[in-house]
DSSP file (Angstrom, degrees, kcal/mol; ACC not computed):
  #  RESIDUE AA STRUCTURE BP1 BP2  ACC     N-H-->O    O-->H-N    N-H-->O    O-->H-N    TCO  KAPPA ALPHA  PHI   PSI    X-CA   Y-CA   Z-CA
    1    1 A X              0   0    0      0, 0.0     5,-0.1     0, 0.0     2,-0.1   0.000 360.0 360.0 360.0 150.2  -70.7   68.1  -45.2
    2    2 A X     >  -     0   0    0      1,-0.1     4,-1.9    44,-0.1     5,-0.3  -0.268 360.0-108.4 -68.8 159.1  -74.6   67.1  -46.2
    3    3 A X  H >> S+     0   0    0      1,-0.2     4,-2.1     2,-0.2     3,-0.6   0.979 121.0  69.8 -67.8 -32.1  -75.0   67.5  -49.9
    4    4 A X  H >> S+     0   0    0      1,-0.2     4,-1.9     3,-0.2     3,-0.8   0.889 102.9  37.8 -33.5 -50.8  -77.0   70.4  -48.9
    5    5 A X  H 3> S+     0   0    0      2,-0.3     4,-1.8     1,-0.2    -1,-0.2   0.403 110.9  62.1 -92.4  -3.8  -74.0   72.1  -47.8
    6    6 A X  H <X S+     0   0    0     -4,-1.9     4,-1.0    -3,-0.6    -1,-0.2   0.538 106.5  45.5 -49.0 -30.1  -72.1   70.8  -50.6
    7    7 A X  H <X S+     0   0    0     -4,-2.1     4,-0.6    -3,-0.8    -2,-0.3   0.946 117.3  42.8 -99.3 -58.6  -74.4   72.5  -53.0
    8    8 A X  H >X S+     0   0    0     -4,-1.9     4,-2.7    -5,-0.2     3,-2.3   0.957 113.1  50.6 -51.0 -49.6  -74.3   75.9  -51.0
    9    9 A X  H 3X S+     0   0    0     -4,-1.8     4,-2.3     1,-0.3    -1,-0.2   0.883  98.7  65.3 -76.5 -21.7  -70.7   76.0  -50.3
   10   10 A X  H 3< S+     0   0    0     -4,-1.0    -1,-0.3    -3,-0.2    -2,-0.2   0.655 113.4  36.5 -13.9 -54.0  -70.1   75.3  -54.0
   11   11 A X  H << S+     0   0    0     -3,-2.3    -1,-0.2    -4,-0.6    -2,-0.2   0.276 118.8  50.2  -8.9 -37.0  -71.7   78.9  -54.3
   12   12 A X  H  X S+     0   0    0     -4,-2.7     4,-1.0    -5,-0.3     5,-0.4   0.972  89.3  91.7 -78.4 -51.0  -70.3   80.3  -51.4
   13   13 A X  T >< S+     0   0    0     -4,-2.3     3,-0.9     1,-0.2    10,-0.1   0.096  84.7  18.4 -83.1 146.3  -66.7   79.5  -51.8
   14   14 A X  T 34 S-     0   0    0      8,-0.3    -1,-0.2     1,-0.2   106,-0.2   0.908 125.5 -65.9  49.9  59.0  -63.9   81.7  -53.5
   15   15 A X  T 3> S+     0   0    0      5,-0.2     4,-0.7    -3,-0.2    -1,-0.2   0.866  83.9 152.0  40.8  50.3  -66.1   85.2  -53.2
   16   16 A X  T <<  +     0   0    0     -4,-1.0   101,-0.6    -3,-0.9     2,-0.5   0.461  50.1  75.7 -80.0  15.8  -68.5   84.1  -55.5
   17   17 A X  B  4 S-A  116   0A   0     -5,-0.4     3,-0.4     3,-0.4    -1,-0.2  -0.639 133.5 -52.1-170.3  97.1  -71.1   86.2  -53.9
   18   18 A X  T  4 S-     0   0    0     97,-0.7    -2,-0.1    -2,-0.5    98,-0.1   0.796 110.4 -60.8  60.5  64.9  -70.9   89.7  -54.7
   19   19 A X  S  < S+     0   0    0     -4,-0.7    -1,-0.3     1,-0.2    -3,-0.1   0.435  95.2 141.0  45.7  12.3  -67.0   89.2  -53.5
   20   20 A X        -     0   0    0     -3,-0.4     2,-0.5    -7,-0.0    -3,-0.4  -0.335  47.6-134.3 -71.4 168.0  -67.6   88.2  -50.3
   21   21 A X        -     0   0    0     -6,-0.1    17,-0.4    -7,-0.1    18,-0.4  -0.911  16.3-162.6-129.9 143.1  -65.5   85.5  -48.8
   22   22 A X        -     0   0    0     -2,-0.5     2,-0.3   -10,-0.3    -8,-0.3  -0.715   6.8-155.3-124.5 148.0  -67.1   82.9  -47.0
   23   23 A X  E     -B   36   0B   0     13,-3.3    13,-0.9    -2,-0.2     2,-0.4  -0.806  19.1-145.0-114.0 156.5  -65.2   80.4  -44.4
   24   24 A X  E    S+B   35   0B   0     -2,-0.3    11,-0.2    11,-0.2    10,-0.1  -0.973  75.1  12.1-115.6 146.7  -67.1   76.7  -43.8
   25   25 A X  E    S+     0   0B   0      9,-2.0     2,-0.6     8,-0.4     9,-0.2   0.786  84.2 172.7  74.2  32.8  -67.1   75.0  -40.6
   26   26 A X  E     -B   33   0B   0      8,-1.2     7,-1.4     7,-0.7    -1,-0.2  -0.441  32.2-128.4 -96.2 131.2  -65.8   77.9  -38.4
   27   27 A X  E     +B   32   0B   0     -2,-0.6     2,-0.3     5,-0.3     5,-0.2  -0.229  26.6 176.5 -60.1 132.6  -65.6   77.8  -34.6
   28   28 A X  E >   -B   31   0B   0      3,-4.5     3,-3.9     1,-0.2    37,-0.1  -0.941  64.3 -53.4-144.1 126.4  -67.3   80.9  -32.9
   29   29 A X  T 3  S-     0   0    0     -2,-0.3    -1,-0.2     1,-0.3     0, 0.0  -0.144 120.4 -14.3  32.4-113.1  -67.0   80.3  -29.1
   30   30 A X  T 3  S+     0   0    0     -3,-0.1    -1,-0.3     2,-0.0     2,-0.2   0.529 129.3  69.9-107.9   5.0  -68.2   77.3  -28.0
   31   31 A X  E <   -B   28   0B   0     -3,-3.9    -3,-4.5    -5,-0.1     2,-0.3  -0.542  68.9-132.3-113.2 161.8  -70.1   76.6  -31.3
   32   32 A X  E     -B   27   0B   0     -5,-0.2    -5,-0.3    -2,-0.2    -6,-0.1  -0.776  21.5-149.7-141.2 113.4  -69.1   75.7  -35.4
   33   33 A X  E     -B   26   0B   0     -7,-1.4    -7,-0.7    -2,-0.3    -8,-0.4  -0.141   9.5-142.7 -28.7 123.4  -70.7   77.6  -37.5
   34   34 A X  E    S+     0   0B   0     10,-0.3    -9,-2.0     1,-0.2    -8,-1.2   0.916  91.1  17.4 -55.6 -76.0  -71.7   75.9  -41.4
   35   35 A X  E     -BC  24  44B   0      9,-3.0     9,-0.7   -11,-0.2     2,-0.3  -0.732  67.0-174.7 -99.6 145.7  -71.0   79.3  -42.9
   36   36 A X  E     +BC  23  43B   0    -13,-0.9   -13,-3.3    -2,-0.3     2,-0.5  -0.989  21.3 178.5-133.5 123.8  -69.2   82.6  -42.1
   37   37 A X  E > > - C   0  42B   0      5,-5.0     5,-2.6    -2,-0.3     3,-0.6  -0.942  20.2-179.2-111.6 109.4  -69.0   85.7  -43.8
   38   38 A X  G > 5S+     0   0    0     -2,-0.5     3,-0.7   -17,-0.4    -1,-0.1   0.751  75.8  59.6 -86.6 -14.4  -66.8   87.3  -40.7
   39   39 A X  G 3 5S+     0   0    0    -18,-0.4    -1,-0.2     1,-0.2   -19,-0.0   0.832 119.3  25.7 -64.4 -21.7  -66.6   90.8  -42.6
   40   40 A X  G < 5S-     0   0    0     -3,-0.6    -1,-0.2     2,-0.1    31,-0.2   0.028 107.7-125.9-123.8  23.9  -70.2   91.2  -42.7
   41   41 A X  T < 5 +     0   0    0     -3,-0.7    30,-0.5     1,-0.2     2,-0.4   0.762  56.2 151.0  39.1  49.9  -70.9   89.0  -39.5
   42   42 A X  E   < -Cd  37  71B   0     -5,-2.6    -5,-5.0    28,-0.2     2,-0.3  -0.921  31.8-160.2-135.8 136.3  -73.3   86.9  -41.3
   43   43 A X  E     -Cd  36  72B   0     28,-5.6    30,-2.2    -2,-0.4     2,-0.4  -0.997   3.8-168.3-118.2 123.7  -74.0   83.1  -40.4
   44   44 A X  E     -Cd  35  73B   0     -9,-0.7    -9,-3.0    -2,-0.3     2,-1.0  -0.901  11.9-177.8 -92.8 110.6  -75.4   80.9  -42.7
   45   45 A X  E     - d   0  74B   0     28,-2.1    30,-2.0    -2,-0.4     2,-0.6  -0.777  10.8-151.2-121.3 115.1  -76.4   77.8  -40.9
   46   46 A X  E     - d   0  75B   0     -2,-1.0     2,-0.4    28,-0.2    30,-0.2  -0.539  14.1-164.8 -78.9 120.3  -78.2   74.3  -42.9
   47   47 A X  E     - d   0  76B   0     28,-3.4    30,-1.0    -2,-0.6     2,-0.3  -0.880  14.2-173.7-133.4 148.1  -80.4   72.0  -41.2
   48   48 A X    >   -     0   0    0     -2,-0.4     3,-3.1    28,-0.2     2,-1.2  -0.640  54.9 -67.4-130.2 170.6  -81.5   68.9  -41.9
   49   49 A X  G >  S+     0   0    0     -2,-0.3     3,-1.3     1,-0.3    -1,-0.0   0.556 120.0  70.7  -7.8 -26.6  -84.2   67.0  -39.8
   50   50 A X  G 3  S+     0   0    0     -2,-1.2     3,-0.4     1,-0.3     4,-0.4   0.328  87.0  65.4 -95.3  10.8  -82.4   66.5  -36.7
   51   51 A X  G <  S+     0   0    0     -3,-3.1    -1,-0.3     1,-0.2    -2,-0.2   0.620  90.5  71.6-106.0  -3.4  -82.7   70.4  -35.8
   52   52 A X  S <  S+     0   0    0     -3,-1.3    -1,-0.2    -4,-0.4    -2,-0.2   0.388 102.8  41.3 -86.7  12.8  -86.7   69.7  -35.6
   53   53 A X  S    S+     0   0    0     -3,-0.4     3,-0.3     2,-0.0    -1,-0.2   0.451 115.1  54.9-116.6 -15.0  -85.9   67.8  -32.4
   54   54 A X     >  +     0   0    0     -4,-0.4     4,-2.6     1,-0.2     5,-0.4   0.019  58.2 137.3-107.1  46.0  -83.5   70.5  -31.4
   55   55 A X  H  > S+     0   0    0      1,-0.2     4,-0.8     2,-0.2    -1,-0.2   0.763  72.3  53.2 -68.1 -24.5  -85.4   73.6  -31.5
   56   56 A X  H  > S+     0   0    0     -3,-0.3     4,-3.5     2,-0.2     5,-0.4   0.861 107.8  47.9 -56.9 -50.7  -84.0   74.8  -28.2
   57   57 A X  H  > S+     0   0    0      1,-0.2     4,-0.8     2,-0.2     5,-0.3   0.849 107.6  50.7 -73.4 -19.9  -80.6   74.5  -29.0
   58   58 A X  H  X S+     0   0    0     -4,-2.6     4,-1.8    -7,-0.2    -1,-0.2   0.757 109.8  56.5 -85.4 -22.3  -80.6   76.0  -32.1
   59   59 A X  H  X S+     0   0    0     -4,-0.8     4,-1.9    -5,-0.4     5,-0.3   0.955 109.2  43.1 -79.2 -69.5  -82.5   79.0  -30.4
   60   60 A X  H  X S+     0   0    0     -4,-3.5     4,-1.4     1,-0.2    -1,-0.2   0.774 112.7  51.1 -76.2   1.5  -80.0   79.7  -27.9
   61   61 A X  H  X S+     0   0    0     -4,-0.8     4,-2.9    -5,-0.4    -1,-0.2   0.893 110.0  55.2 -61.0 -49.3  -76.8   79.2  -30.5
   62   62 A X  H  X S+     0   0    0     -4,-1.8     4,-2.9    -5,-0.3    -2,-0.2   0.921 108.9  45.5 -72.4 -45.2  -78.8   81.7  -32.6
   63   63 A X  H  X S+     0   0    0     -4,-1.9     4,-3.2     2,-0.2    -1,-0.2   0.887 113.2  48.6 -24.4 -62.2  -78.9   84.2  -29.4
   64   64 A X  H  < S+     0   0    0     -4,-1.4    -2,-0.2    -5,-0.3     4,-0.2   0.926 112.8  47.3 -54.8 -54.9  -75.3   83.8  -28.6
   65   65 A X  H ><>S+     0   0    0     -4,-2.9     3,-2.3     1,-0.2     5,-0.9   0.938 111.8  53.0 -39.3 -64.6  -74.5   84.4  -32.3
   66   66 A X  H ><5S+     0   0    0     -4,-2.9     3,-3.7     1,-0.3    -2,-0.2   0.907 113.2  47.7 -50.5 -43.8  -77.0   87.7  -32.3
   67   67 A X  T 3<5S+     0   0    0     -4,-3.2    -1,-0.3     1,-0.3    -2,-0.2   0.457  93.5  62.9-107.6  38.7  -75.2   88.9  -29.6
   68   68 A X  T < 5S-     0   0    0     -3,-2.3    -1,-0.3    -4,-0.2    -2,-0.2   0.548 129.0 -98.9 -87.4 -17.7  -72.0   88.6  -30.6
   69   69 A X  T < 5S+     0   0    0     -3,-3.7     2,-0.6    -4,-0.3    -3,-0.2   0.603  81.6 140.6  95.0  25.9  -73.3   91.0  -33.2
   70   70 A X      < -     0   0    0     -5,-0.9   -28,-0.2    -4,-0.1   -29,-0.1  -0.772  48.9-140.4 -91.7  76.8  -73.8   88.1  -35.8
   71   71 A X  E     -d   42   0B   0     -2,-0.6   -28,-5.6   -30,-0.5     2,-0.4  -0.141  27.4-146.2 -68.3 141.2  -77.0   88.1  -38.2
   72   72 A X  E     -d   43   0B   0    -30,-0.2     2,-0.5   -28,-0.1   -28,-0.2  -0.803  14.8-169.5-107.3 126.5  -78.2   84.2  -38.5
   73   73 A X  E     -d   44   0B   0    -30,-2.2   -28,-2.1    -2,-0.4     2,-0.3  -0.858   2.4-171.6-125.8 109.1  -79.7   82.6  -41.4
   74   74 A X  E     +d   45   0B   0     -2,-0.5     2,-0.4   -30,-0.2   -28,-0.2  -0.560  13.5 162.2 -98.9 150.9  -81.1   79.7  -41.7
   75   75 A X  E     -d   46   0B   0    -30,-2.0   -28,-3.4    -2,-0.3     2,-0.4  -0.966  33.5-118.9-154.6 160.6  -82.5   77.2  -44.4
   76   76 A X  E >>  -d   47   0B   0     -2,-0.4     3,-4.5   -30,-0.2     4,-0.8  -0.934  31.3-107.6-117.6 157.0  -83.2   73.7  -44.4
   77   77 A X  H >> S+     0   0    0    -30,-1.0     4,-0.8    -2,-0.4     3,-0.7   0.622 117.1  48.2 -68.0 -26.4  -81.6   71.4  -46.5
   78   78 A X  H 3>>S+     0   0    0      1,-0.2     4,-2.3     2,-0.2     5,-1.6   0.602 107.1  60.3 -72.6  -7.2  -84.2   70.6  -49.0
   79   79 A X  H <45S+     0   0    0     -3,-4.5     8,-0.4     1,-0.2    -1,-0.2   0.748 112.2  44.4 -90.5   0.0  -84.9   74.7  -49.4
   80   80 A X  H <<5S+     0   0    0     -4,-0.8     4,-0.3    -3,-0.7    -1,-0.2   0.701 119.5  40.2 -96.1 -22.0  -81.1   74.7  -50.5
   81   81 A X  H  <5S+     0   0    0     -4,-0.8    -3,-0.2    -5,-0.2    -2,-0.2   0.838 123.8  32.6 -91.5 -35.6  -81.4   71.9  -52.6
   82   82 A X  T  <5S+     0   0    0     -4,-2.3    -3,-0.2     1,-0.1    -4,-0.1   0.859 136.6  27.9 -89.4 -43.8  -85.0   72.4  -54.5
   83   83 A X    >>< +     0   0    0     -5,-1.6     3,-1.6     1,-0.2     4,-0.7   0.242  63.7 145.3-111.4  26.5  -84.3   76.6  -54.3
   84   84 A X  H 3>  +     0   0    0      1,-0.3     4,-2.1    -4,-0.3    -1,-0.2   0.522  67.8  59.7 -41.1 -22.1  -80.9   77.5  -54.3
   85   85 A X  H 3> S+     0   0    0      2,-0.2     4,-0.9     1,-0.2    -1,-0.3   0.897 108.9  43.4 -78.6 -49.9  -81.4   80.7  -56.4
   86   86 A X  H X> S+     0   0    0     -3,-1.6     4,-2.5     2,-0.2     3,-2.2   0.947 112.7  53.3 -81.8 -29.3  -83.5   82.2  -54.1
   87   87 A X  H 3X S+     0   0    0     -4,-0.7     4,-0.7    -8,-0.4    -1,-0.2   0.813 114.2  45.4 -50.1 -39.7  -81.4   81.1  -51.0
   88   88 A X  H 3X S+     0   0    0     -4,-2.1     4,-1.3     2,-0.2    -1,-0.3   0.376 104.7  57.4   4.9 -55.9  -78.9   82.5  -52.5
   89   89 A X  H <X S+     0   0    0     -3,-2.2     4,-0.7    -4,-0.9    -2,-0.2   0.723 109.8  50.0 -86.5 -55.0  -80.9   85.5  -53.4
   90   90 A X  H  < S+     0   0    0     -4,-2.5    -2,-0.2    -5,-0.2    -3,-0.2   0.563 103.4  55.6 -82.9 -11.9  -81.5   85.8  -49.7
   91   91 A X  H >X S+     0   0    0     -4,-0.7     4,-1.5    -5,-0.2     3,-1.2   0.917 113.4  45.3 -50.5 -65.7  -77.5   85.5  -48.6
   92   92 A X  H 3X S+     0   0    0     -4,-1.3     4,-1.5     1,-0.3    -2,-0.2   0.779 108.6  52.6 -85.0  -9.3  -76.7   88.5  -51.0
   93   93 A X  H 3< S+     0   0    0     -4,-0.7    -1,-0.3     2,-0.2    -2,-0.1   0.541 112.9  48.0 -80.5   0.9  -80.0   90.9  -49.7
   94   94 A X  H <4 S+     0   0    0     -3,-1.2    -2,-0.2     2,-0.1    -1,-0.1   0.735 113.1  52.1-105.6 -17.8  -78.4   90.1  -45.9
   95   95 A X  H  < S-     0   0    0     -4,-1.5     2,-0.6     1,-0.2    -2,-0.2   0.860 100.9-150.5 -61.9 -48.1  -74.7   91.3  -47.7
   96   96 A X     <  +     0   0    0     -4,-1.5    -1,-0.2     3,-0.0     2,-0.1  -0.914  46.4   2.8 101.7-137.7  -76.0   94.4  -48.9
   97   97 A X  S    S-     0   0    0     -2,-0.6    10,-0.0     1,-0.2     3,-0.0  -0.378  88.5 -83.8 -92.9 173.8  -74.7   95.9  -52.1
   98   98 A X        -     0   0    0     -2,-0.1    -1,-0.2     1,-0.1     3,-0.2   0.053  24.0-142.7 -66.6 163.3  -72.4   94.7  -54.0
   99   99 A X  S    S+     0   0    0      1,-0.5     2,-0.3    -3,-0.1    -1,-0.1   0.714  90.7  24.4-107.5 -15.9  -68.4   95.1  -53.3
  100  100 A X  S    S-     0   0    0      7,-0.0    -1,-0.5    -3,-0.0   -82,-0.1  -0.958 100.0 -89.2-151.2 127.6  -67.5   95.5  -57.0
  101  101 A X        -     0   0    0     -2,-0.3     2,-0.3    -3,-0.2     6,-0.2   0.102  41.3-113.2 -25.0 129.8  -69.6   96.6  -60.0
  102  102 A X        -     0   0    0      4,-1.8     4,-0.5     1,-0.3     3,-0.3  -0.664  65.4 -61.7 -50.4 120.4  -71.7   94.0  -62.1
  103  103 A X  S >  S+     0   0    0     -2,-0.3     3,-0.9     1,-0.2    -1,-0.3   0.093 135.6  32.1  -9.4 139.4  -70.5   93.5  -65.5
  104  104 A X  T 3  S-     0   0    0      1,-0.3     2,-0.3    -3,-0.1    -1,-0.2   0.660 126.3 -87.0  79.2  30.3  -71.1   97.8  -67.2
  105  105 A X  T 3  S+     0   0    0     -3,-0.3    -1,-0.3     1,-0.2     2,-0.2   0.183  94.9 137.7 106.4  -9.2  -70.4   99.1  -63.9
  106  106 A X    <   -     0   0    0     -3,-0.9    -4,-1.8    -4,-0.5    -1,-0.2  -0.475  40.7-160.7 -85.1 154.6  -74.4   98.7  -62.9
  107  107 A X        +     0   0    0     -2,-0.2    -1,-0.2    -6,-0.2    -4,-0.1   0.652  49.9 129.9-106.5 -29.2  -74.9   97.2  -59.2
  108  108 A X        -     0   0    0      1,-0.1     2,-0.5    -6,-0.1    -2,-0.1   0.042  54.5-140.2   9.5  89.1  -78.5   96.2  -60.2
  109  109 A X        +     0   0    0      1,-0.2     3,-0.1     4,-0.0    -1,-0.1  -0.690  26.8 169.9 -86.9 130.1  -79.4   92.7  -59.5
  110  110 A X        -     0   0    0     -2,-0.5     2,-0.4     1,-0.4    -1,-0.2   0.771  61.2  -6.2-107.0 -41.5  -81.4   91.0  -62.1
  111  111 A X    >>  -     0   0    0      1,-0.1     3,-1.2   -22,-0.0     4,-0.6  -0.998  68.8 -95.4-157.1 170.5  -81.4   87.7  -61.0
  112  112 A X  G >4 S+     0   0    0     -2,-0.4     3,-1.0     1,-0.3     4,-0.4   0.800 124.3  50.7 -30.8 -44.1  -80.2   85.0  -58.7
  113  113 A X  G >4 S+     0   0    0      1,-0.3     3,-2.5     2,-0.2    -1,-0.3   0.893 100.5  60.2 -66.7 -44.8  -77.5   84.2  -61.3
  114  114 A X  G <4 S+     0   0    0     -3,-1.2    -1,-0.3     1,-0.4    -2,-0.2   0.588  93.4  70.4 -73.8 -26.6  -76.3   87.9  -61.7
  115  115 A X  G << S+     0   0    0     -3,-1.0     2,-0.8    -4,-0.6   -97,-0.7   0.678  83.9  78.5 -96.2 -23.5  -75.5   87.6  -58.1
  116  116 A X  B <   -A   17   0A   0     -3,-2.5   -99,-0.2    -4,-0.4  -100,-0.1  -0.788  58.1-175.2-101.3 117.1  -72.2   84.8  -58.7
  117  117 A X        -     0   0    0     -2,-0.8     2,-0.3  -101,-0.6   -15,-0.0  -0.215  26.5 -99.9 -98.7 167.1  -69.2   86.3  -59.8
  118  118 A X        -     0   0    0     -2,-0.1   -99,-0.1     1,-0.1     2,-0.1  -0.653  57.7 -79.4 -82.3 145.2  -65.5   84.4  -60.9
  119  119 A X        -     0   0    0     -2,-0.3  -104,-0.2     1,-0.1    -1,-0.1  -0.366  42.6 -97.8 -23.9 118.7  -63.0   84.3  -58.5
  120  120 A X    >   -     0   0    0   -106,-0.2     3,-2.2    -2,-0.1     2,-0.6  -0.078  62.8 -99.3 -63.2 140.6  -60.5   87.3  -57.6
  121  121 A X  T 3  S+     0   0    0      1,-0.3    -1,-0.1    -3,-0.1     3,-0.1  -0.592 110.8  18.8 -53.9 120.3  -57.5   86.1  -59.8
  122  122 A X  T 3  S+     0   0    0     -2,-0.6     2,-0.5     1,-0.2    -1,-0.3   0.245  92.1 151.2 135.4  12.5  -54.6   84.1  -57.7
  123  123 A X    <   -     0   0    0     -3,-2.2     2,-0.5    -4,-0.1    -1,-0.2  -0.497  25.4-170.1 -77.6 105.4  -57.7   83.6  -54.7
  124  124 A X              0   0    0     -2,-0.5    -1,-0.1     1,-0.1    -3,-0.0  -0.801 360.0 360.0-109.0 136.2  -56.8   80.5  -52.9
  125  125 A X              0   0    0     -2,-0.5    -1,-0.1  -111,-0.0    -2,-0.1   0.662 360.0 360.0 -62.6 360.0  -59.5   78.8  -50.2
């Protein structure tokens, strides 16, 4: 993995956001996905320089994905590395609401931070 995707899946990893659980490296047909959240069909994909030469191919992966019924997200690596709260930010507004209550039972988000949760107790990757 890039250190971009060292620093997302650090964040991603063991349902720290809003309890989803997120897979890295996962084959979807003919393709492998950086991130998968396969309950909520959402692909998080990182790209670093060498996708500005490949602007076709990444468009028609990103087709196949949509119509597998998969929403695609994309970032480039420095916008995961310099803004990670707001990439972040923008992972859990493509999740939706929360799956479990924010500390007092409010679903509220207040900030990027609010948004990373502990690990479900005995939760192994």
């Amino acid at each position: 993995m890039t250190e971009a995707e060292q620093a997302l899946w650090a964040k991603l990893r063991r349902r720290q956001v809003l309890g989803h659980k997120f897979r890295r490296q996962q084959p979807l047909g003919g393709y492998v996905v950086d991130f998968v959240c396969l309950e909520h069909k959402l692909v998080i994909e990182v790209d670093g320089g060498q996708h500005a030469d490949q602007l076709e191919d990444d468009v028609q992966r990103t087709r196949w994905l949509e119509d597998q019924g998969f929403e695609v997200l994309r970032f480039w690596n420095h916008q995961v590395l310099c803004e990670l709260d707001a990439v972040l930010q923008a992972v859990a507004d493509a999740l939706g609401p929360p799956t479990r209550p924010a500390c007092g039972g409010s679903t509220q988000r207040s900030s990027p931070n609010a948004l990373l949760g502990s690990p479900a107790r005995g939760e192994v990757e």
